[in-house]
Every structure is written in structure tokens, then in C-alpha cells.
C-alpha positions in Angstrom: -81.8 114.5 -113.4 -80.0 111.8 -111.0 -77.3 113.9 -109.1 -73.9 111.8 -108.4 -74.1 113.0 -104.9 -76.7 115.2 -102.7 -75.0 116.7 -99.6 -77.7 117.6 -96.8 -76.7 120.6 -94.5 -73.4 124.1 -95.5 -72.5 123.6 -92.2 -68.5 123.2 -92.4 -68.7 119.7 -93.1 -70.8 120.1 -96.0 -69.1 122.8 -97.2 -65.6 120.8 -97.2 -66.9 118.1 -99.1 -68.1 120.0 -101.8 -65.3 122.5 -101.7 -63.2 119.1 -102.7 -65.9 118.0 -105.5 -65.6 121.9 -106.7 -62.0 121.8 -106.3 -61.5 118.3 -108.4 -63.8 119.7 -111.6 -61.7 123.1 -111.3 -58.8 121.2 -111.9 -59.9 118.7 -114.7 -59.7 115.5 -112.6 -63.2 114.8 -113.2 -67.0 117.1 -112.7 -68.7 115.6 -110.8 -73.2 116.5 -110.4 -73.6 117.6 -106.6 -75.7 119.4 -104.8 -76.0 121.1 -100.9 -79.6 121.5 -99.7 -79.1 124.1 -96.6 -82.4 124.5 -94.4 -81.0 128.9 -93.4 -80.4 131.2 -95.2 -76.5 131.0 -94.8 -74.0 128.9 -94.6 -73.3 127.4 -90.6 -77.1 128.5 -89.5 -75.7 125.9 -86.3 -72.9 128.9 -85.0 -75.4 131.1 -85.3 -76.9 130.3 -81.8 -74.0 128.0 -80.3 -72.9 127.9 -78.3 -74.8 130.2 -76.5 -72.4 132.2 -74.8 -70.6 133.0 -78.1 -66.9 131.8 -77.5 -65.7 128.8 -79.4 -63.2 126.9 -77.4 -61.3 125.9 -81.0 -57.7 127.2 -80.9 -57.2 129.9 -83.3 -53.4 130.0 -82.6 -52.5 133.1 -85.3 -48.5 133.3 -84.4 -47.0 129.6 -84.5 -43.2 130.7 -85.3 -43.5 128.6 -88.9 -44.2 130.2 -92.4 -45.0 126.2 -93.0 -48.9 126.4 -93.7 -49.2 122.9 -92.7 -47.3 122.9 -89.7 -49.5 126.2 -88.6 -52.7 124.0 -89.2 -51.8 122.1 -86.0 -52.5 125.1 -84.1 -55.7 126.0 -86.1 -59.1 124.4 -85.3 -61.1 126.6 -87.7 -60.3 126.8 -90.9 -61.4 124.3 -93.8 -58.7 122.7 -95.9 -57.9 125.0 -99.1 -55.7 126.4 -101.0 -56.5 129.7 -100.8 -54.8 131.9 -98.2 -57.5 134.6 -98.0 -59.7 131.3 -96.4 -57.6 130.6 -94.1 -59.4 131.3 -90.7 -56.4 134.2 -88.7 -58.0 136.1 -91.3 -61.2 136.7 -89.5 -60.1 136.6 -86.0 -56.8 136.8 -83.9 -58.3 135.8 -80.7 -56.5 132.4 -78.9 -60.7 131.7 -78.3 -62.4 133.5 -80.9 -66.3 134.6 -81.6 -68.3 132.7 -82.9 -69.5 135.3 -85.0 -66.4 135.4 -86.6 -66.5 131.5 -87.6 -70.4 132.2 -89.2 -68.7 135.6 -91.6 -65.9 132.8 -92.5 -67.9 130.1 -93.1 -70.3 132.4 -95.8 -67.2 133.8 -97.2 -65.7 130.1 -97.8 -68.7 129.3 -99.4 -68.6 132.1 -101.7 -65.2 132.2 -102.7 -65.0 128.1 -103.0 -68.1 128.4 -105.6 -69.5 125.7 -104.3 -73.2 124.6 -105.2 -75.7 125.4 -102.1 -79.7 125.7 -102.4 -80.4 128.1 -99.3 -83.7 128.1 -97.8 -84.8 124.4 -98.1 -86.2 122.7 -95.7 -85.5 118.6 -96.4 -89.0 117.1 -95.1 -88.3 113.8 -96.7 -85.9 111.2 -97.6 -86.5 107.9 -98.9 -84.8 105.4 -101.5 -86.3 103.8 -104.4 -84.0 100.7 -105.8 -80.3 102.1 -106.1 -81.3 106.3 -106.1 -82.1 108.4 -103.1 -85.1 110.7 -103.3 -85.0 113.9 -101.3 -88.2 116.2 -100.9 -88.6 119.7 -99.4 -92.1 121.3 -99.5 -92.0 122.1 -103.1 -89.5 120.3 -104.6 -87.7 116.9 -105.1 -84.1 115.7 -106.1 -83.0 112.2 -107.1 -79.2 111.0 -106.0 -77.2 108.2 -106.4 -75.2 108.8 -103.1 -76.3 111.0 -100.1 -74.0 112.2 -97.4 -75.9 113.5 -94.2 -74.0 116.7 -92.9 -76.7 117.7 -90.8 -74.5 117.5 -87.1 -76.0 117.5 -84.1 -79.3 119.2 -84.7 -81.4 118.4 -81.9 -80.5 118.7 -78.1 -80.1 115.3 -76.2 -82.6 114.9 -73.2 -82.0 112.2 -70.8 -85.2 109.8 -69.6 -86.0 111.4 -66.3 -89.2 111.5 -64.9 -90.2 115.9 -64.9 -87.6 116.7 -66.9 -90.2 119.2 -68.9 -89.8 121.3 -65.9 -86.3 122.0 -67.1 -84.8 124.3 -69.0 -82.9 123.5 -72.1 -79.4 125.2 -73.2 -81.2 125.8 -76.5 -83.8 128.3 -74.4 -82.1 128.8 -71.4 -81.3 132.3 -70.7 -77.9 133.6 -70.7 -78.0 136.6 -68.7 -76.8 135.7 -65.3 -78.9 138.4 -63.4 -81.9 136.6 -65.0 -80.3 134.3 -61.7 -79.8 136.6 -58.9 -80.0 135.2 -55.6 -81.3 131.8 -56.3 -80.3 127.9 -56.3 -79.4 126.4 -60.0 -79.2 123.3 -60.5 -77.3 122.5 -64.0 -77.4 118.8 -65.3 -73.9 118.2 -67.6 -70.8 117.8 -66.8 -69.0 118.6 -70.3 -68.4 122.0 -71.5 -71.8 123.5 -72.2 -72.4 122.8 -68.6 -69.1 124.4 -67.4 -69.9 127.1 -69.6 -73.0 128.0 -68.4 -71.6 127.5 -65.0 -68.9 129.8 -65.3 -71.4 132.6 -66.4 -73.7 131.6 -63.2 -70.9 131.8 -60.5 -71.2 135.7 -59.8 -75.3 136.0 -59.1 -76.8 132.6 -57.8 -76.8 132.1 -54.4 -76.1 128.0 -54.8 -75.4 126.3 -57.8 -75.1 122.8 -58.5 -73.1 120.8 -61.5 -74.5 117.4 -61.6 -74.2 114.2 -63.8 -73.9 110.6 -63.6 -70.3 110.5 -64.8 -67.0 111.9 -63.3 -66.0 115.1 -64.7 -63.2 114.4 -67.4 -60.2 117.1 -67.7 -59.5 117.6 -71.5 -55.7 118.2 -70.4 -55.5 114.9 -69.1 -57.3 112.5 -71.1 -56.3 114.5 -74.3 -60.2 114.2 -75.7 -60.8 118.1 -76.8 -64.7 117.3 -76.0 -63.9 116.9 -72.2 -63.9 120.2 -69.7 -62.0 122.7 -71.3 -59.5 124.7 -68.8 -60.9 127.7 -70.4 -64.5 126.4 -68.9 -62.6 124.9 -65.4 -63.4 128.3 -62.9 -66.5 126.8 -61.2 -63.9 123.7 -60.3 -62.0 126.1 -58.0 -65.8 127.5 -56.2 -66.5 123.8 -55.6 -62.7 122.8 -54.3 -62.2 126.4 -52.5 -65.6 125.9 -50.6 -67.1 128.6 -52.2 -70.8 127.7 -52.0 -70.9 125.4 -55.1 -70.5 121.6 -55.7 -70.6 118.9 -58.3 -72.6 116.3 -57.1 -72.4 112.4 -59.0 -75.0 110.2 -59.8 -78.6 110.1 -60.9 -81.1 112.5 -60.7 -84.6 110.4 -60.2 -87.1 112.9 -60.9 -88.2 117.0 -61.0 -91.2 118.0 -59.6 -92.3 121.5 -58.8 -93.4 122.3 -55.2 -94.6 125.8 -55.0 -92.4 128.2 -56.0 -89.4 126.0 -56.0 -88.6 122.4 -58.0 -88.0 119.3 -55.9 -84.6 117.3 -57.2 -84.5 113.5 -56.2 -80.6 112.9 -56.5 -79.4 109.2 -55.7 -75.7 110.0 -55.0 -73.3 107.4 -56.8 -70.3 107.9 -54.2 -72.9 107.3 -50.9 -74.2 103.7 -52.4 -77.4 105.7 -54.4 -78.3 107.1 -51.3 -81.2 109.4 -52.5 -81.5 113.0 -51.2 -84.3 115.5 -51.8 -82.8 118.6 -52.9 -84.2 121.8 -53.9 -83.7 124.9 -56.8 -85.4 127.6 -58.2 -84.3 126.3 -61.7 -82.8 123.4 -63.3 -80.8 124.3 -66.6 -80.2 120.8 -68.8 -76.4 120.9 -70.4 -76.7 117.0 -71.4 -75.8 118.0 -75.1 -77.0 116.8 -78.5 -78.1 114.2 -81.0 -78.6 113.5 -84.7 -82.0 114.2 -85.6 -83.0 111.0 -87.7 -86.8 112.7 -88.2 -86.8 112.9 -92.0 -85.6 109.4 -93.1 -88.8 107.3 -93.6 -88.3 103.3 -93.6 -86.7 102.9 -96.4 -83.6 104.3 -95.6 -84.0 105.6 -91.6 -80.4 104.4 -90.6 -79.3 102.7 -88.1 -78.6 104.5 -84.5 -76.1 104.0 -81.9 -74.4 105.4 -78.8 -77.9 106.1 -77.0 -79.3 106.8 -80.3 -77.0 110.1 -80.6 -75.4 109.1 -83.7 -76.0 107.5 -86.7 -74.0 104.0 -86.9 -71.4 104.0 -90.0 -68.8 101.6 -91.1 -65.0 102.7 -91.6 -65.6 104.2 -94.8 -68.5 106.1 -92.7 -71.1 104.7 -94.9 -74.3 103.6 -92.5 -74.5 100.2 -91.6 -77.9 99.0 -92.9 -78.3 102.0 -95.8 -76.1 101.4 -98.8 -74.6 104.5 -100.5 -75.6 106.7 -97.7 -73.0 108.1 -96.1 -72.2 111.1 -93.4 -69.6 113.9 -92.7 -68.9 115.9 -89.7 -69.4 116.1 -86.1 -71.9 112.5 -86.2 -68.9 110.8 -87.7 -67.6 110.7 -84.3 -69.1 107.4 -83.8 -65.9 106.1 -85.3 -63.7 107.2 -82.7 -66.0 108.4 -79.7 -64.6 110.3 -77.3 -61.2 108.9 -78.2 -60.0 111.2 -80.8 -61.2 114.1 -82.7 -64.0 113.5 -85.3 -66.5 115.3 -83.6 -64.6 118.7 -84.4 -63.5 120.9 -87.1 -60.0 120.4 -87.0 -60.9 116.7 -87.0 -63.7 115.7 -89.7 -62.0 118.6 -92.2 -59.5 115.4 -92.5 -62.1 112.9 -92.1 -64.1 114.9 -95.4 -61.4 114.9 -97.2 -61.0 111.1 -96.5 -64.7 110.5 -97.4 -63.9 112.2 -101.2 -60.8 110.0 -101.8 -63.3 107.1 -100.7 -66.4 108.3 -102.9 -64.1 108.6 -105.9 -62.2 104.9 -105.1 -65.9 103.4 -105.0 -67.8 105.3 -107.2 -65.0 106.4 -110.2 -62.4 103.7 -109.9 -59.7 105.8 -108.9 -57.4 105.0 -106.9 -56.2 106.4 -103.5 -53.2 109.2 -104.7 -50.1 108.1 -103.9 -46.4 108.1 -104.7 -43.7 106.2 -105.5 -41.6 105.9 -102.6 -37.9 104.5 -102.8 -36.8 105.7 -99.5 -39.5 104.6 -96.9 -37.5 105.6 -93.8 -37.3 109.4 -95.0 -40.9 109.7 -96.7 -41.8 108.5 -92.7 -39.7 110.9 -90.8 -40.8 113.3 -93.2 -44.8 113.6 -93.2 -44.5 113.0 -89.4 -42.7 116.3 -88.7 -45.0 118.2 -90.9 -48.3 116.3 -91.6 -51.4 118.2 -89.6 -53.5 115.8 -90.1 -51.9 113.0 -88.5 -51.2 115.2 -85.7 -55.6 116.2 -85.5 -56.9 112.8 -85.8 -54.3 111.1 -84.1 -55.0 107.3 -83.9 -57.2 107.5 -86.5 -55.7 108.8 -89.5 -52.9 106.6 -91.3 -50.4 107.1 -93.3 -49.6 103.8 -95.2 -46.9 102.6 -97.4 -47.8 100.1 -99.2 -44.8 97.5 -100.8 -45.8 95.4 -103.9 -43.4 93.4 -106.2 -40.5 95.7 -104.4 -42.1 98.6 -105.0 -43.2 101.1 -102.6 -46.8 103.6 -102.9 -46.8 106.6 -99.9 -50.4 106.8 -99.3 -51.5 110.0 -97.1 -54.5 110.2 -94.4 -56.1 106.9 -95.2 -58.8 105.6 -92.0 -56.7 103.5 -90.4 -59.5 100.6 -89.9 -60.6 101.1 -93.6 -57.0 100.1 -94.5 -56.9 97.1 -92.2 -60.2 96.2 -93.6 -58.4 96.2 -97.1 -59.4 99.7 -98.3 -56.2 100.0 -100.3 -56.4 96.7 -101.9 -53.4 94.0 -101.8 -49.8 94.5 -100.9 -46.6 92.3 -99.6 -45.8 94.4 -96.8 -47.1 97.7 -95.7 -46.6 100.2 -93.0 -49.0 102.5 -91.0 -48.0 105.7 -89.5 -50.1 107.2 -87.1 -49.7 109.4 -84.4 -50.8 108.6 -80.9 -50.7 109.2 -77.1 -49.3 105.9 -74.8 -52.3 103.6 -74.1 -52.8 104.9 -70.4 -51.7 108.4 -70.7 -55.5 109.2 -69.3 -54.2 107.8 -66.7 -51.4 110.0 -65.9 -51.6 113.4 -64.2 -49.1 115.4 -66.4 -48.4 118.3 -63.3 -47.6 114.9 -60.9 -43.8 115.7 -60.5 -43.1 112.8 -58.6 -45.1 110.1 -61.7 -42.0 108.9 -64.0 -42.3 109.6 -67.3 -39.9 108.1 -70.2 -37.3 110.6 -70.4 -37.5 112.6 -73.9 -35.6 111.2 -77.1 -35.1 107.8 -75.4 -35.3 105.3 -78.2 -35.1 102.4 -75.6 -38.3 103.3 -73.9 -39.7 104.7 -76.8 -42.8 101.9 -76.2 -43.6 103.3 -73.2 -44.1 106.7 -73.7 -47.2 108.2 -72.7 -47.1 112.0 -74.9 -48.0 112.0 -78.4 -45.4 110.3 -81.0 -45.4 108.3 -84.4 -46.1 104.8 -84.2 -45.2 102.6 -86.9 -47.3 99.1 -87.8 -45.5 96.4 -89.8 -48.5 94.5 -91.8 -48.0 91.3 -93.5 -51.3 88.9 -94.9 -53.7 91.6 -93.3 -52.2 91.4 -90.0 -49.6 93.3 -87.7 -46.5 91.7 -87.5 -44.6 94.4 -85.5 -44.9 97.6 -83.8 -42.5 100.2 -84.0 -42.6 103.9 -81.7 -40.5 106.9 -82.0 -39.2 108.5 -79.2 -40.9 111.5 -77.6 -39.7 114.8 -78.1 -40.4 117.8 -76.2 -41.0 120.0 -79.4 -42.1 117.3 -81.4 -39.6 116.8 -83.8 -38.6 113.1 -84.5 -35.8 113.6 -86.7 -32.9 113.2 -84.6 -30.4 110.7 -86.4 -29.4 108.6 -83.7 -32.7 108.2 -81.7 -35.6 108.5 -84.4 -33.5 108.1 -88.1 -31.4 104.7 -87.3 -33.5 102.6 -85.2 -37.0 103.1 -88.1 -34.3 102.2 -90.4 -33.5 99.3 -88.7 -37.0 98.3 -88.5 -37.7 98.7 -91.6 -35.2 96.7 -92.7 -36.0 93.6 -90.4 -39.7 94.3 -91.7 -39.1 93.8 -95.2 -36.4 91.0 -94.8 -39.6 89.0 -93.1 -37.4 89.4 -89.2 
């Protein structure tokens, strides 16, 4: 038998995908033949082990002050979109940070519960395609698909081309008992969170340690990219600032080479012209992070990498470039918005996986995206933007679009804002897409910088300007922007305020459609 779709990896991408498929033949709006080859045992084998010092750093905000369930998914990084209550993820945990352990019991629960269709224990050795079908092959048995979506993360730990870098030790062995470190000199390549992390838990036995990388450490709080250092993860900043023994160094290391007891570190410093330094440690600990593991495609299908071969390269409907009907969910779909918004997380590819499934079905079924009739565009707008979660996750990514045909206007939820503008919803007159973003240098700003200006809150005349998140509203006529519309900031985040949100979208809107 040909399956409609073959899902490789139950991590939580995999799991929301065919939590959706399950969900749609539950409710009679069409079965669809799927199927979720998992290499463990268990659903989310990946949490088992990371990260290694067992804290996620994915808000689990329990008390939010609404009853709303989609305002409280703003605040929650964990859970998988469902109906069902008991799934939701306060259930399993109430900590701010939780354990990961917690996130693994969830994850087999949601599996469970949702019904959905996983073969356990199977090891994919193979994929190839033959003509229009997809064959996958473990060690004792094969399946045939007409689609296959590759859920299978970030399996493999990235290692950067330097010259002894054997002689270091990965974060996938490391150890992560600090008096394993007592009294010596660390050196830890990284400077995102898993380095931090392992930092943090050195700071207390090693005599020196050492964050390095060739890039300048990033503050999530500023640049508003969850993937950057983590304030949660920042206490080896303060050893470093406070002269406290430690120190990030930037640039290059050149090469590791071990001489006697100890490993010799050539470091060409980027802020002293490369000037290379011979440095030395007792151990070098790699925090560089990971890749996509592309090992089981053979040439008929082996897709197409990008972003130093980390991730697999996908179009907007996050199909691969060069391998038709191939398509990927989760964490590796961050290659559409790298290091910019929030793909490579939970509370970011839930949305996109729900995305993908509107897609499959538009491409595969002929149906088309849901939406509604809409007669009053301003309201629909100030309405989804005070509530909508997703817009809010995947801000500059996900759209909401109204599309106007004949007079007639279709609300269209969560749509991939470049798969609209490449015509994913088909042909309109006018349309409108409402995202949510931050200003276009608010990386740029230090938010605790008292004396920076900022665009004072609820000011509609320097709404444009504003560098904190707020709706932004695209005019689109003949496939192209005509205007560009911005709500004023609000300190709570509400943009419903008649006189400084309400009148002047209204006003826009109107111009818009009159062709102004």
C-alpha cells in the first residue's frame, strides 16, 4: 500500500502534524493514510538527553491573568496545539523553566491520548524515490509514500573545521558534573545557550574558564531572537565583566593540540587584527550546536543543504528545493526565518505544522485555505490581533490575510506570509496582511538605555517608528504592496483603543480599497 503521507521522527513536530491528520479524519473532513516511523522507543527520544543539564529555557508561564486559552498560549512554549485541556502542558509542570523530564511524560501522553499512528522502534536506514512515490526502508521493512515530511530536527551535533578538534569534547559526551572540573582551565567553544549553560554549571570548580567563538555574543532580550543567550543562562557574563577570573574571548580558534598533560589552543583574536595567541586548558568542551543529519537520503532524493549545511533548504511552503513532495516540519524549518523569528522552537513550528497541513490539503486535496466571510475588515483585524497566539509566536512570519474579491471579503488565519506573496492563496483585488512585528532596528536598541527615545506608547503619529512588537498592516494590489499601515504600541499589548488603533485602520482601509 502507497501511504498519502510518511512522517519521519514523534518528536513534537511529528506528532503535531499527525495530531492534525488524526484530528481532520475524527472529524469527517477527510481520512487521510499516514504514518510516523520513530527510531526510540517513545515519543521525543531528542529531550531525553537535551539538553544536558535538564532545564528547558521554554516559558511555561502557568498564571497569565486570562481564562482566554489563546491568549494564555502566548505565555506557553510547550504545549502542542489541541483541543483537549488535559494536553495542555501547566498540566505537567508549574515551573517558569521546567524539566525536561516533564516535556518527554507530555509528549508520550499527547501521543497517546491524540491516537495518532507511530511505529516505535524503527530505525529509517534508507530513503529513496522511484518516479512520483517515496520509498522508505528500515532493516526489515519498507513503506511506499506519496509525500514525506522529515521531522527528524537537529540530530547530529554541528562541529566546526578546525584542525584537532577530535581532542575536544562534545556537549553530546561532555560530562556534566562540575567537580569532574575542579581546579583546572576549560575552555568552552559556543557562544549561544548550550555554551552558557555549560558555563554557568563550570563557574564554581574551574580554576579559569574561557567562552569563545567567532561571533559577538547576542542577548535574546535585545535582539528579541529566543535562540540567542538566555538571561536565565547570562551568570558567567557578570564573572567575565566583574573580573572574576573568566573571559569571552572573539575570534578563531586555529587549531588543538595536546602537549603533555595539557591542550595547546591557537586563538587569532578578531578585536587585536587576528593576532594569534597560544593559550592553554586542561579541556576543551565544544558548545557549537547542531545540524540535520542528511545520512539516509541516497541520490535520488538527498536534498539540498544550506546555512553551512545545517539545514535542509525549503521553499515557503517548506517543501525542499530540488526534491518534489518532500517536505519538513520542526526545528530545521528554521531556514525560513533564521535567527530572525521563531521556527526553530516549539511555540513556533506548532504554527508552522499546522501551516504545513492547510498546505498538504490545498495541494494534495484541493481544499482550500479555511476562511470566512468577512464584512467588517477593520474589526475582524483589531480582533485576531488582541487575541491570535500565533501571530504573536511567529511574529513576521505568520499572516493573517484578508483577501477582497468582486467586493467580497475571505479572513484567512496564519498563512506564511512569503507563500501568500508568492500567490499561495490564489487571486484577489485587494488584500491585506496582518502580522505582528518588532521595528526594523529594535536589535539595535538597548531597551534599559533610559536616555534612547522611544515612540511614546499609543501614539498613532509615530506609530511607523516604533521599535516593540505591534500589528503591521500590508495593502496588496496586482501581487505587490501598495501601502503599509502600523498600530501604535501599547504597553499591555492591547490595540484596541478607538481613537489611536480603531479610526486611523479604518481610515486606511478605506483609502486602500478606494485605490488612495
Amino acid at each position: 500500500m502507497t501511504l498519502d503521507y510518511l512522517i519521519i521522527g514523534a518528536g513534537p513536530a511529528g506528532l503535531q502534524l499527525a495530531a492534525l491528520l488524526e484530528d481532520q479524519a475524527n472529524k469527517g473532513q477527510g481520512k487521510r493514510d499516514y504514518l510516523v516511523l520513530e527510531r526510540g522507543d517513545a515519543p521525543g527520544t531528542f529531550f531525553t538527553r537535551y539538553p544536558r543539564h535538564r532545564t528547558l529555557i521554554s516559558l511555561n508561564k502557568v498564571h497569565t491573568g486570562t481564562d482566554d486559552p489563546e491568549l494564555s498560549m502566548r505565555m506557553d512554549w510547550n504545549s502542542l496545539l489541541t483541543d483537549d485541556p488535559s494536553l495542555l502542558f501547566r498540566n505537567y509542570s508549574v515551573r517558569y523553566f521546567p524539566p525536561a523530564e516533564a516535556f518527554v511524560d507530555y509528549l508520550a501522553d499527547f501521543a497517546a491520548k491524540t491516537g495518532v499512528r507511530v511505529r516505535y522502534g524503527t530505525d529509517v536506514t534508507r530513503v529513496s524515490k522511484e518516479g512520483d512515490e517515496f520509498v522508505v526502508r528500515s532493516a526489515d521493512e519498507t513503506w511506499r509514500a506519496r509525500r514525506l515530511v522529515v521531522a527528524t530536527g537537529v540530530s547530529r551535533t554541528y562541529r566546526p573545521d578546525i584542525e584537532g578538534l577530535e581532542l575536544a569534547e562534545g556537549y553530546d559526551t561532555m560530562s556534566v558534573d562540575p567537580q569532574d572540573f575542579t581546579d583546572q582551565r576549560v575552555l568552552v567553544l559556543g557562544k549561544a545557550n548550550s555554551a552558557f549553560e555549560t558555563a554557568d554549571n563550570l563557574i564554581e570548580t574551574t580554576s579559569v574558564l574561557h567562552v569563545a567563538g567567532p561571533s559577538s555574543v547576542h542577548l535574546a532580550w535585545r535582539t528579541h531572537f529566543v535562540g540567542h543567550l538566555r538571561a536565565v543562562n547570562n551568570n558567567f557574563l557578570d564573572t567575565y565583566e566583574l573580573k572574576a577570573g573568566n573571559a569571552v574571548l572573539d575570534g578563531h580558534v586555529r587549531s588543538i593540540e595536546r602537549d603533555g598533560d595539557h591542550l595547546k589552543v591557537m586563538f587569532a583574536f578578531s578585536r587585536a587584527d587576528e593576532v594569534v595567541k597560544e593559550l592553554r586548558y586542561d579541556r576543551v568542551l565544544l558548545c557549537t550546536g547542531f545540524a540535520f543529519d542528511a545520512g539516509i537520503f541516497d541520490e535520488s532524493c538527498r536534498p539540498e543543504l544550506t546555512i553551512k549545511d545545517r539545514f535542509p533548504a525549503q521553499t515557503s511552503a517548506w517543501e525542499s528545493v530540488n526534491v518534489p513532495g518532500m517536505y519538513f516540519a520542526g526545528t530545521i524549518t528554521q531556514v525560513r526565518d533564521f535567527k530572525k523569528s521563531t521556527s526553530g522552537f516549539i511555540h513556533g513550528f506548532r504554527y508552522g505544522a499546522r501551516a504545513l497541513h492547510k498546505i498538504l490539503e490545498q495541494r494534495d486535496n484541493g481544499t482550500p485555505w479555511p476562511a470566512r466571510e468577512t464584512p467588517e475588515i477593520t474589526e475582524a483585524i483589531v480582533e485576531r490581533v488582541n487575541r491570535t497566539s500565533a501571530l504573536w509566536q511567529q511574529f513576521g512570519f505568520l499572516a493573517d490575510v484578508v483577501t477582497v474579491h468582486n467586493g467580497t471579503a475571505a479572513y484567512h488565519e496564519e498563512v506564511p506570509l512569503d507563500y501568500f506573496a508568492e500567490g499561495g492563496l490564489g487571486g484577489y483585488d485587494d488584500a491585506f496582511a496582518i502580522t505582528l512585528e518588532y521595528g526594523p532596528d529594535h536589535d539595535k536598541v538597548d531597551p534599559f538605555d533610559i536616555t534612547v527615545k522611544r515612540v511614546a506608547q499609543d501614539s498613532a503619529g509615530q506609530a511607523h517608528d516604533a521599535a516593540y512588537l505591534h500589528p503591521v498592516i500590508r495593502h496588496f494590489r496586482g501581487g505587490t504592496v501598495r501601502a503599509t499601515h502600523h498600530l501604535a504600541e501599547n504597553l499591555e499589548n492591547r490595540w484596541n483603543r478607538p481613537d489611536v488603533h480603531v479610526a486611523p485602520l479604518a481610515a486606511f482601509v478605506g483609502r486602500a480599497l478606494a485605490g488612495a
